[in-house]
TORKE-999539 format. One record per residue (C-alpha): residue in one letter; z, x, y; chain; residue number from 0. Coordinates in steps of 0.5 Angstrom, whole numbers, always signed. Layout:
<pases>
('A',(Z,X,Y),'A',NUM)
...
</pases>
This chain:
<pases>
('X',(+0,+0,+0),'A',0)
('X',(-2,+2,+7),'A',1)
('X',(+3,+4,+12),'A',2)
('X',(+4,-2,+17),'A',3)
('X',(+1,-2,+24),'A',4)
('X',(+5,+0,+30),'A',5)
('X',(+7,-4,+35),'A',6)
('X',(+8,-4,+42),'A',7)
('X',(+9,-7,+49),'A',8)
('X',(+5,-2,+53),'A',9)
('X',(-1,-4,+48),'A',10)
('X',(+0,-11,+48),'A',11)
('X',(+2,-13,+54),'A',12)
('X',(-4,-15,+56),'A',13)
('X',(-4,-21,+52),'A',14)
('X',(+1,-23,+57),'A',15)
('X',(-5,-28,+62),'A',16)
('X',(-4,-29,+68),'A',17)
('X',(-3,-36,+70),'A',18)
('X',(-7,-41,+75),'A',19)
('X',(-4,-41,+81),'A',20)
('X',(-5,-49,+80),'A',21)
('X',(-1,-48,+74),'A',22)
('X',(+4,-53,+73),'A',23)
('X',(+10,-55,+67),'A',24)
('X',(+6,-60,+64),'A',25)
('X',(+1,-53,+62),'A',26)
('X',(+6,-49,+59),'A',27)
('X',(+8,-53,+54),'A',28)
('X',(+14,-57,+51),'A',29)
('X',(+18,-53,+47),'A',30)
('X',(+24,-58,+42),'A',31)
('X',(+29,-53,+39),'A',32)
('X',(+33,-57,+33),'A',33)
('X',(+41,-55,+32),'A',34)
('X',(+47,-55,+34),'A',35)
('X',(+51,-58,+28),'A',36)
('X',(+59,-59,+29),'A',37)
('X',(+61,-52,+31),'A',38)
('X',(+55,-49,+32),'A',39)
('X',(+53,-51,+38),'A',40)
('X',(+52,-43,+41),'A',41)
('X',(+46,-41,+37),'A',42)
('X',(+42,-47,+40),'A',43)
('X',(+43,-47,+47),'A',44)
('X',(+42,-39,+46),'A',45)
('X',(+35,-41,+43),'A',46)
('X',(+33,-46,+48),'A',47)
('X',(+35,-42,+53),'A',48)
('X',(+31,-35,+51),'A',49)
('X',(+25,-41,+51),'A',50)
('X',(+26,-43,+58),'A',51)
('X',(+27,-35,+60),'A',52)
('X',(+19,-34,+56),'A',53)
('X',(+16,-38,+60),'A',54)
('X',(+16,-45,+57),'A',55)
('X',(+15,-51,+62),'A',56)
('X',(+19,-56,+59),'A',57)
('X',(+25,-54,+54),'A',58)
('X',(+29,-60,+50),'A',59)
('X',(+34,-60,+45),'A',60)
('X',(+37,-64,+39),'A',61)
('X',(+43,-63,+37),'A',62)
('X',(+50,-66,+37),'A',63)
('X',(+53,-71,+41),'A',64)
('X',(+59,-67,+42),'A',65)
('X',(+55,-61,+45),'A',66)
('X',(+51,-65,+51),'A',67)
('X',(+55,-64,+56),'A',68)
('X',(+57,-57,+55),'A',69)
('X',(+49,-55,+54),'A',70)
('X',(+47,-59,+60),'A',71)
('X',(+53,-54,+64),'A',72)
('X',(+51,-48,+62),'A',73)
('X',(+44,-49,+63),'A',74)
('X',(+42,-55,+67),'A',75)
('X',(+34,-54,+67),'A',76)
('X',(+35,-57,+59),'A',77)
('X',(+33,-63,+57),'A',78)
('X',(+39,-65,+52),'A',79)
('X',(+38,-71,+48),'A',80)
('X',(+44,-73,+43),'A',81)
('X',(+42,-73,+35),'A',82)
('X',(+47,-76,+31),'A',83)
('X',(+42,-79,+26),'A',84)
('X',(+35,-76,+25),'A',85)
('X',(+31,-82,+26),'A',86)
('X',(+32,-81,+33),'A',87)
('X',(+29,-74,+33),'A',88)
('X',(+21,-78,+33),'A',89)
('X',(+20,-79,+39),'A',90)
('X',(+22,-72,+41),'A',91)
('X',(+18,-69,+35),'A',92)
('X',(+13,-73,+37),'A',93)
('X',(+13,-70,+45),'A',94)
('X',(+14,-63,+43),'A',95)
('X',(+8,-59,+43),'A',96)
('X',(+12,-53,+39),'A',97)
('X',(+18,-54,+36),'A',98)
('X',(+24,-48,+33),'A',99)
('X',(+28,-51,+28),'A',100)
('X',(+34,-47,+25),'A',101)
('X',(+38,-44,+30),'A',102)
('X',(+45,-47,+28),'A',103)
('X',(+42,-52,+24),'A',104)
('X',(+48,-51,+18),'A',105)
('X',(+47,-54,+11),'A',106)
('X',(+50,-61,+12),'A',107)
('X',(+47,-68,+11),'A',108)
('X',(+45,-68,+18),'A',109)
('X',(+41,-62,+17),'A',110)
('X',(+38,-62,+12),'A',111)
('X',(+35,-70,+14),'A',112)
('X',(+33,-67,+21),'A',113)
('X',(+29,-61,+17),'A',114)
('X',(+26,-66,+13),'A',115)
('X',(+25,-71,+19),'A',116)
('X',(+21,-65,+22),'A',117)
('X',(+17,-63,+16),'A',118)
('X',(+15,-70,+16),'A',119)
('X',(+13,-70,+22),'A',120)
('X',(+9,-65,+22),'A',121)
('X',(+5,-65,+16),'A',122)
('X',(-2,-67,+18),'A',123)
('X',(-1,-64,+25),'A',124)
('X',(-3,-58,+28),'A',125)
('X',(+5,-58,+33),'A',126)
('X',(+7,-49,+31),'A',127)
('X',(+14,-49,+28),'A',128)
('X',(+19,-42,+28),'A',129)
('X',(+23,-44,+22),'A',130)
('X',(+29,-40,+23),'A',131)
('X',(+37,-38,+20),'A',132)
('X',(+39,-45,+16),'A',133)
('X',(+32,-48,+16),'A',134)
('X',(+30,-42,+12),'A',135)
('X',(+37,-43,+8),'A',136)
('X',(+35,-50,+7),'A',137)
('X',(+28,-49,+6),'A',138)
('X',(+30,-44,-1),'A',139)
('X',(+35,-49,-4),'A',140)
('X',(+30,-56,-3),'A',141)
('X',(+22,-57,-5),'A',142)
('X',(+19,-59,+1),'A',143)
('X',(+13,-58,+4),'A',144)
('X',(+11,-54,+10),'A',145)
('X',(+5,-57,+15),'A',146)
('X',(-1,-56,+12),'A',147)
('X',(-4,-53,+18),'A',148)
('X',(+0,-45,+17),'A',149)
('X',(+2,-47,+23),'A',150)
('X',(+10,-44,+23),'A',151)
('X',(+13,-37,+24),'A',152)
('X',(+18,-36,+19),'A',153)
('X',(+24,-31,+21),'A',154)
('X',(+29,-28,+15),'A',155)
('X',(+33,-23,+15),'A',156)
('X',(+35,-20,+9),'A',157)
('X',(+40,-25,+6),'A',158)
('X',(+35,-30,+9),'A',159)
('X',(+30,-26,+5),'A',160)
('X',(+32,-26,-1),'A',161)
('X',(+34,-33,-2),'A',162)
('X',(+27,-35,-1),'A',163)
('X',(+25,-30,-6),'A',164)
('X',(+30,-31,-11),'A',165)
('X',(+32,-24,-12),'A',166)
('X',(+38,-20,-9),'A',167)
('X',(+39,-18,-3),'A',168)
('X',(+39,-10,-5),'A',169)
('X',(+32,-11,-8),'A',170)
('X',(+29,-13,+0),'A',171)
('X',(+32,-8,+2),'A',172)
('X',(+29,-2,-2),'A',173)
('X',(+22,-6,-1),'A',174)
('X',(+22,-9,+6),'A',175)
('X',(+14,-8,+6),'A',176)
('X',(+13,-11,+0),'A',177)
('X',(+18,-17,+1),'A',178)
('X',(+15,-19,+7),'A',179)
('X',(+8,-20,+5),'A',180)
('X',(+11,-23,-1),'A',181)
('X',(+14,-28,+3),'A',182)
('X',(+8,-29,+6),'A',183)
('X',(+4,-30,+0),'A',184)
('X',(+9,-35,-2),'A',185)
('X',(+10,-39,+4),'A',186)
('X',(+4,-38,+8),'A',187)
('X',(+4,-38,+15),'A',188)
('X',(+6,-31,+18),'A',189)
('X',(+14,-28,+16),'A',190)
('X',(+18,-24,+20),'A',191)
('X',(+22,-20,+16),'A',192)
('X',(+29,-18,+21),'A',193)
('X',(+32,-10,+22),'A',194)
('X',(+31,-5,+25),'A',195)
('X',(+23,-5,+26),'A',196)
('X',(+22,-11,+25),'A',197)
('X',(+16,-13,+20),'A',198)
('X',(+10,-18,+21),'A',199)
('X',(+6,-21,+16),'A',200)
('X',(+0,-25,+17),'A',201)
('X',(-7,-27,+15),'A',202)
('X',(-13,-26,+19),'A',203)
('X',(-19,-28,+16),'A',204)
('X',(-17,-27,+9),'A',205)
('X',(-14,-20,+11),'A',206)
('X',(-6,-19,+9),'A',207)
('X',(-4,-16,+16),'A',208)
('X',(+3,-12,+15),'A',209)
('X',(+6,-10,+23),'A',210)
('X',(+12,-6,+25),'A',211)
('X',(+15,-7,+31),'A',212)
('X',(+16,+0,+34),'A',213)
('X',(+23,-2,+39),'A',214)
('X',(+29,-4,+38),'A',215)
('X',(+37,-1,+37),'A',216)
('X',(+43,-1,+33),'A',217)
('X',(+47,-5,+39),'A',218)
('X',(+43,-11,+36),'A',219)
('X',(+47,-12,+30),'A',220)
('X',(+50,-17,+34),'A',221)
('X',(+51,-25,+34),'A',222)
('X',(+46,-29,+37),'A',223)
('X',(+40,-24,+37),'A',224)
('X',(+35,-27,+31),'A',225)
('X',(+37,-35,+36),'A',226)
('X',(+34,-30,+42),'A',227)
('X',(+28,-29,+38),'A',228)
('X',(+27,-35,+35),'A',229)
('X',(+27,-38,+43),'A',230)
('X',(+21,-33,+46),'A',231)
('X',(+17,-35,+40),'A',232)
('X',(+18,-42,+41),'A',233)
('X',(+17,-41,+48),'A',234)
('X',(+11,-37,+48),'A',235)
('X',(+7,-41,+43),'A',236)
('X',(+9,-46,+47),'A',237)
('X',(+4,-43,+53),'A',238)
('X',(-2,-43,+48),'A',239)
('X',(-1,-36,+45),'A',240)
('X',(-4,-35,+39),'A',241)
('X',(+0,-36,+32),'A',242)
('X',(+0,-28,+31),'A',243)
('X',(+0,-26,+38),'A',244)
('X',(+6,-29,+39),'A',245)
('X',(+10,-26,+33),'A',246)
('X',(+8,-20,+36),'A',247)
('X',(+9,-20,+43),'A',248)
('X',(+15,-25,+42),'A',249)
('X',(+18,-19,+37),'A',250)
('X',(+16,-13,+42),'A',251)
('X',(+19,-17,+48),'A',252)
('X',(+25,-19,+45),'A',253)
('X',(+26,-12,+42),'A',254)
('X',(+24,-8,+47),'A',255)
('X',(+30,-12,+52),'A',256)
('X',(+35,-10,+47),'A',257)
('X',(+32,-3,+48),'A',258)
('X',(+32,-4,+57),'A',259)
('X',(+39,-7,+57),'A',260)
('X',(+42,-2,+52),'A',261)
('X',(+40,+4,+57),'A',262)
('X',(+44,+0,+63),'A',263)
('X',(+49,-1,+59),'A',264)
('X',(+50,+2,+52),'A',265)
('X',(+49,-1,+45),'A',266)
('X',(+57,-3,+43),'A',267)
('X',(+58,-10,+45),'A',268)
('X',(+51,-12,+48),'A',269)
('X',(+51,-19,+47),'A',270)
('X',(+45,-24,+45),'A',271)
('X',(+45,-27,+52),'A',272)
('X',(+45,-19,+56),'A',273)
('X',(+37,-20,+54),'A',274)
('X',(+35,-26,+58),'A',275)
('X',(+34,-22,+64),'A',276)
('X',(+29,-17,+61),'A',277)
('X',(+26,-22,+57),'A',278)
('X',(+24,-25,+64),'A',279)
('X',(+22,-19,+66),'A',280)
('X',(+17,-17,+61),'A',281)
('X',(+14,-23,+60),'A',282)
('X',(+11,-22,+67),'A',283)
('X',(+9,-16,+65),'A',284)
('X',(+15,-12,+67),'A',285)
</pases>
């Protein structure tokens, strides 16, 4: 097997367009990030927030009741809506032109009810999905179906990885190259497989593609990071990006932040939301 390609800013940021100065929210897209179940409130605000911060128009979030008015505090340019049932997530699913489901999602009934809800949903249509954390979780536990269109990013960890593989976690480890392309093959779409050089596999006109991301530091072992990530995915394909440009933009971006906010301020203790502002820079060339 090849080695994978190298991927960084400088040599993709040219993919970053410049927008029309008539440009307006309604042509940046909508992006609906699903979770927040009970106590998990922080993983969804960060990823809607992250959305927002890459540029998306309009950012709306499905979660728990109990959170609204925390999220709407924290972030007032959220558009928030309580989902204690998933029934009441079509009209939602149905106004998203992207959607990220995953981050605090958890496992329980309302989980696995508002995943399937999505996947329904989204079966005939072309709406892009990043599936990440619990969703993956879900995904390896239960029979479902992903939308036919190959229209999703997946983003495992190892842990995550290994599960939707149905090996060990040390077997991924020792082979990320080939558990990535692995879990492409098995699940289409492109994988990301999270760590340091963050992998992405791909198909492109019938060609496996393997990439690695050339950023990124240790202070990223933190909480919070992979809900960033998921968010500047979401936001990107939400600006009409391509499925593979975003995944590599999103992952060189959300990387090279970590890398910009290390330097001004080390690695111990950075936090997930120290990326925002960098992320905000990057995305318009910075």
């Amino acid at each position: 097997m090849s080695s994978p390609r190298l991927l960084k800013y400088q040599s993709i940021k040219h993919l970053l367009f410049s927008r029309s100065e008539h440009s307006h929210k309604g042509n940046n897209g909508h992006v609906l990030v699903i979770g927040g179940d009970h106590g998990f409130a922080g993983a969804a605000l960060m990823a809607a927030e992250a959305a927002a911060r890459a540029g998306a128009g309009l950012v709306s979030v499905a979660t728990r009741s109990e959170h609204v008015a925390a999220f709407i505090s924290r972030c007032p340019e959220l558009m928030v809506k309580a989902v204690d049932d998933a029934a009441a997530l079509t009209p939602l699913l149905d106004k998203a032109t992207t959607i990220v489901i995953g981050p605090g999602l958890g496992q329980s009934e309302w989980s696995l009810n508002c995943l399937l809800a999505t996947l329904e949903n989204t079966a005939d249509k072309t709406t892009p999905l990043v599936i990440d954390a619990d969703a993956l979780n879900l995904l390896s536990q239960n029979k479902m179906d992903l939308p036919a269109s190959g229209q999703f990013i997946l983003t495992p960890h190892p842990g995550e990885s290994s599960r939707l593989l149905a090996c060990s976690c040390q077997e991924v480890k020792a082979d990320r190259e080939k558990s990535c392309l692995l879990l492409q093959q098995k699940y289409g779409g492109i994988c990301l497989l999270k760590g340091a050089k963050t992998l992405i596999a791909s198909e492109e006109k019938g060609r496996i593609m393997l990439e690695a991301c050339s950023h990124g530091n240790p202070g990223m072992g933190s909480g919070g990071m992979g809900d960033i990530l998921s968010g500047v995915l979401g936001g990107l394909l939400a600006q009409h990006f391509s499925l593979a440009d975003s995944a590599r933009l999103g992952v060189c971006i959300h990387s090279l932040s970590a890398d910009l906010a290390a330097a001004d301020s080390g690695e111990r203790g950075l936090l997930a939301t120290d990326l925002l502002p960098y992320i905000h820079k990057l995305v318009n060339n910075g």
